[in-house]
N, C-alpha and C positions, 0 to 999 in steps of 0.2 A: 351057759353059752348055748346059744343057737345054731343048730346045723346047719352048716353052710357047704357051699363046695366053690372052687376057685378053680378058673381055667385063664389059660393065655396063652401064646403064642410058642408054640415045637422050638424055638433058639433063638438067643439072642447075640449078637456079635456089635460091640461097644468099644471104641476106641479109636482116635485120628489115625487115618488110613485104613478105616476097617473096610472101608468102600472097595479097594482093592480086592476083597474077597468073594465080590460077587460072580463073576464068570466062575471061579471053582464052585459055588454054591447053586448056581444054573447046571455046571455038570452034575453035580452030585445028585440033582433034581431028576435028571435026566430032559430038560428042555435045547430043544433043539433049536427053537422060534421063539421070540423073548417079545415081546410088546413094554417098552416103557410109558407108562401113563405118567403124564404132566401137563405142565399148562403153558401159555402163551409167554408169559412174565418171566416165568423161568426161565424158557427158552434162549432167552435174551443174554444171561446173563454168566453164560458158558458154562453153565455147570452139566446139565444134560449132558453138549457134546462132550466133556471131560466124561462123564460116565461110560458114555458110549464108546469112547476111544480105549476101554477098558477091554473089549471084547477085539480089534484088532486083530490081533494073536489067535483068539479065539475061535473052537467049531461052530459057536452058537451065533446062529445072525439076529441079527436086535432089528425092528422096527418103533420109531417113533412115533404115540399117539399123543398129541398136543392140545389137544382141543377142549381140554378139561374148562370150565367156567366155576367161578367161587359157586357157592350155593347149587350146586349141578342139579338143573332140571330135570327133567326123567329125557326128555327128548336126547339130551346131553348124553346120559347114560345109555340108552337105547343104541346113539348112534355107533359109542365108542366100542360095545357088544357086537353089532352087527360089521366093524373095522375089524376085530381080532378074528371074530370066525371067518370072513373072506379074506383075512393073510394066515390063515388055519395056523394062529397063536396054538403053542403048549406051553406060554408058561408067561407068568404075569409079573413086572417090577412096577409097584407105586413108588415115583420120585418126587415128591413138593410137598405141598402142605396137607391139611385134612381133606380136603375136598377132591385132591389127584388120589390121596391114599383109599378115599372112598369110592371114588367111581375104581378103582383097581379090582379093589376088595369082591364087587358085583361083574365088571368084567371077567373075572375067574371061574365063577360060578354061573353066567348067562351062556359066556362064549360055547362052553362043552356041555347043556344038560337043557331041557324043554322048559325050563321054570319061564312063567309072564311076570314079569316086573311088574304089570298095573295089578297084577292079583296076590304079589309081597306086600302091594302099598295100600290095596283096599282095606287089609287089616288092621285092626283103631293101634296095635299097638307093635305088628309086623312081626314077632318074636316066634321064634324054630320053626319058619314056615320051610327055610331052605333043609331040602335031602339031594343024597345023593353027591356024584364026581363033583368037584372043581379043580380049575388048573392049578398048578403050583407058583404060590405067590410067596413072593418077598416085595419087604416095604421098607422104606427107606426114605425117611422124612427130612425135610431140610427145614421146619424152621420147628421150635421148642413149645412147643402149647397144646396139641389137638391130642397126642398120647394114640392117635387113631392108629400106629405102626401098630398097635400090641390090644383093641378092643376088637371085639364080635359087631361091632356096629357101622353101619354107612346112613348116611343122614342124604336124604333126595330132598328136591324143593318140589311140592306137586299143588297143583293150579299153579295161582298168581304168586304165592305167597308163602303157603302152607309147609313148614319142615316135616317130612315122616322120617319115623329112625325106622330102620330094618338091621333087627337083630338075632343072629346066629351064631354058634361056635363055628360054624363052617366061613365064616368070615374071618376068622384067625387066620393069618399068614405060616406058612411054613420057618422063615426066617424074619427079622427085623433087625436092622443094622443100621445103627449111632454111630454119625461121621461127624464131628464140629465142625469140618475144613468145608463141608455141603451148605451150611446155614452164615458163613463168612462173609458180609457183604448186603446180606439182610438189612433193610431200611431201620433206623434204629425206633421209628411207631411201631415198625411191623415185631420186631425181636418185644417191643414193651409189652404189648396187646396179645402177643402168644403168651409172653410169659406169662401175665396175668390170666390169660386163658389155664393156662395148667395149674395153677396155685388154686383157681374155684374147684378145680376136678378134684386138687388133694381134701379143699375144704369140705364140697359137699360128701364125698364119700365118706367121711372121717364122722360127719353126722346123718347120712342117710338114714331115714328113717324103717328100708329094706335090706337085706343083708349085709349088712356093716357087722365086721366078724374081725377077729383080730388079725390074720394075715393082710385084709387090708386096710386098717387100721396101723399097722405097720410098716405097711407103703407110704399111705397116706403123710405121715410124720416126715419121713426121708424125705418124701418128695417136697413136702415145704418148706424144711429145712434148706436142703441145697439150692431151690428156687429163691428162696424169700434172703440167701443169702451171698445171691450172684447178680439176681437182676437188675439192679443200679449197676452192678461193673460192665455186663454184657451191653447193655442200653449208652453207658457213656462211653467206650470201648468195643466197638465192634469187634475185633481183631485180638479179642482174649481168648484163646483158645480153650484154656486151661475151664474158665468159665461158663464156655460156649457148654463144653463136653458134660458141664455140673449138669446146665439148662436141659437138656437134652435127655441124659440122665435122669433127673430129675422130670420131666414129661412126661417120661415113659411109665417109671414108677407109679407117678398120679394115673394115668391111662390104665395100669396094671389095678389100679385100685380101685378107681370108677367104673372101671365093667365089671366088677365083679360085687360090688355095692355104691347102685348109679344115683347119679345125678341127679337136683332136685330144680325145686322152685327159679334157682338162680339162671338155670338155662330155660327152664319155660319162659320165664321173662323174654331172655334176650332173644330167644331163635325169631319171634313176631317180628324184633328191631332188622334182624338180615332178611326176611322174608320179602317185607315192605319196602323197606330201605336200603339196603343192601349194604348195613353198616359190617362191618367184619366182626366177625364171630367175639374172637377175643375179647375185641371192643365191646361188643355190647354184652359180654360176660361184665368186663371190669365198671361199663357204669350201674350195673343193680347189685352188684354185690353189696358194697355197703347197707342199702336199705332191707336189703334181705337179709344179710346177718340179723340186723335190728329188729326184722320183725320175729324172727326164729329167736332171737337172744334170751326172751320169756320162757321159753321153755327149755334151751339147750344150752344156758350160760355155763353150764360145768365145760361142757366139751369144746367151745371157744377159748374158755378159760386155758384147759387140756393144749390148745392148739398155741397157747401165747408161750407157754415154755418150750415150746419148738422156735419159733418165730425169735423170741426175745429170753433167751436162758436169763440174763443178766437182771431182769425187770426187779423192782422191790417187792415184797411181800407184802400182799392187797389179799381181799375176799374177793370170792368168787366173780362177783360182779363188776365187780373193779378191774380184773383180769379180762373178763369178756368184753369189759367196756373198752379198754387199751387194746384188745387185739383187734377189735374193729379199727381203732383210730390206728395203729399202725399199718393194715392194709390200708387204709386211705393216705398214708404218709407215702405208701412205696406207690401207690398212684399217683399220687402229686409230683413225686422225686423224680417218674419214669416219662411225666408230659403226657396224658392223656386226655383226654377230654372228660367233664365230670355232668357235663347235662346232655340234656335229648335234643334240645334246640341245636346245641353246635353240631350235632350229626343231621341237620336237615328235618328233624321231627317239629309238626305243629300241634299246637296243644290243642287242637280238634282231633288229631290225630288218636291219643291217647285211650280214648273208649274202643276202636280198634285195636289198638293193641293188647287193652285189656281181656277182651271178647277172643280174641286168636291166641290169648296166651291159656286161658281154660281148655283149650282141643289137645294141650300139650299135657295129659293124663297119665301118659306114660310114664312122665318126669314128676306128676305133679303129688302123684301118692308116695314119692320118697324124700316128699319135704316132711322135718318133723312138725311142724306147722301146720295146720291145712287153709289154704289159700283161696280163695271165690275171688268173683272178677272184681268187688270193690276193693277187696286186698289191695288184688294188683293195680285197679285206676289206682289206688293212694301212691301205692309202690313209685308207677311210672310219673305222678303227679311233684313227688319230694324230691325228684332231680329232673324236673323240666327245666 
């Protein structure tokens, strides 16, 4: 066994209503000034103000920062920085999906401490550049995929295109808190496309070719487990709580898993598809997964294999490759089941397109040294070429 070490988030609070507990966890914090980060979409759809009407009662006054954008530019980031420090914020709530939970994560630590954002992201791979204060953050995600409540990581878009990760333990939240009743009402692409977002995070960590150690290797399993045996109910059934809470659950764990033995080829892929296109994350997790497993399958068909008796306990007794090969075609079963889309063209990709994508998906090094595979750009043109 390989020395490993596993970090994640100071508490976690898991359970319908648990939302309720956030103003005592602002006191506890001792935040006086609360900033909720979210986004436009959300807005809408009365769940913030439900949050907000939490605090009523409460010493702590809340301001709402909205302005979050999917793929958050740095400008995006910068601005929501410069909003907390002139409402002199002490203390940070991420509410929505990965992208409010990540611009939070850096609003904590810009708003109170001298760091430049352009000199996190000048770095090829952004990793323990942050020292020092940050405010006290809780996160609290409303849809089931990004697992971002519970990693050291915030993902910026820089140029046109470009994903940079910036990764720190100091991006860890103090608290993270799994409400089902928060992600109720969720477009049922939207709950498919996360869900299969968190099932790549249980996969690729499960075989990262970087610290992949048994604690999360043991995540990893749960989390695809409860994922891979909820998300047909969530997606046909909005309104399954019981299911919602697995989803979610089950996120978090995969999230728990992948920061601490990350993510591979499967997200270098797709992050070029949101850069360009600004296909959703998820989304463009679930259409290269398949080819990626396939191309990984050569070397790592035990641990697919590994992966099928989590997924499918019941399967008949096959060789190894026979199992890798059914665990493939079973996530493509729960793709098919959940309605998503399986080529590049129905997301607006032109197959001139594709050598760009290929060429943008090699700068993604960070990810690309914990494939067990190692991938060059014609991999990837073939990759992006087998589901145009």
């Amino acid at each position: 066994m390989n020395t490993f070490e596993f970090s994640t988030c100071s508490s976690l609070m898991c359970g319908v209503d648990a939302i309720q507990e956030l103003p005592d966890l602002l006191k506890r914090l001792a935040v006086e000034r609360a900033l909720i980060v979210t986004d436009p979409g959300l807005m809408t759809t009365g769940i913030v103000d439900r949050v907000a009407a939490l605090f009523d009662a409460s010493a702590t006054d809340v301001t709402i920062y909205s302005e979050v954008e999917a793929d958050p530019p740095e400008a995006v980031v910068l601005r929501a920085a410069q909003f907390a420090r002139e409402a002199k914020i002490t203390g940070v709530i991420g509410l929505g999906g990965g992208s409010s939970l990540d611009v939070a994560k850096l609003i904590s630590v810009l708003a109170c401490s001298d760091h430049d954002l352009n000199e996190l992201l000048k770095s090829i791979y952004g990793i323990d550049l942050i020292t020092g204060p940050r405010l006290p953050l809780i996160q609290v995600p409303t849809t089931a995929g990004t697992g971002s409540e519970v990693t050291p990581i915030s993902i910026v878009t820089t140029g046109e295109a470009q994903k940079t990760g910036i990764v720190s333990k100091r991006l860890l939240p103090d608290y993270a808190i799994l409400d089902a009743q928060l992600t109720v009402g969720l477009p049922a692409h939207v709950t498919a496309a996360t869900g299969v977002d968190a099932m790549v995070h249980a996969i690729e960590a499960y075989s990262s070719k970087n610290k992949k150690n048994p604690y999360s290797d043991m995540l990893a399993k749960q989390a695809l487990q409860m994922l891979s045996r909820n998300i047909r109910r969530v997606v046909q059934d909005g309104s399954d709580l019981a299911a919602r809470q697995e989803m979610l659950l089950g996120s978090m764990l995969a999230g728990q898993a992948f920061a601490n033995a990350p993510v591979a080829a499967v997200h270098a892929l797709a992050y070029p598809l949101g850069g360009h296109f600004h296909v959703p994350h998820g989304l463009s997790n679930s259409l290269v997964l398949p080819p990626v497993l396939r191309f990984n399958a050569k070397v790592v068909p035990g641990l697919y294999a590994e992966l099928l008796d989590v997924i499918k306990p019941d399967h008949a007794p096959s060789s190894t490759k026979e199992k890798c090969d059914q665990f493939i075609m079973e996530l493509e079963s729960i793709i098919d089941d959940v309605a998503l889309p399986k080529t590049l063209r129905e997301c607006g990709v032109g197959r001139q397109d594709l050598p760009t994508l290929a060429s943008d998906a090699m700068l993604q090094q960070r990810l690309l040294i914990n494939n067990p595979v190692a991938v060059n750009e014609q991999d990837a043109l073939e990759i992006y070429n087998s589901i145009y």
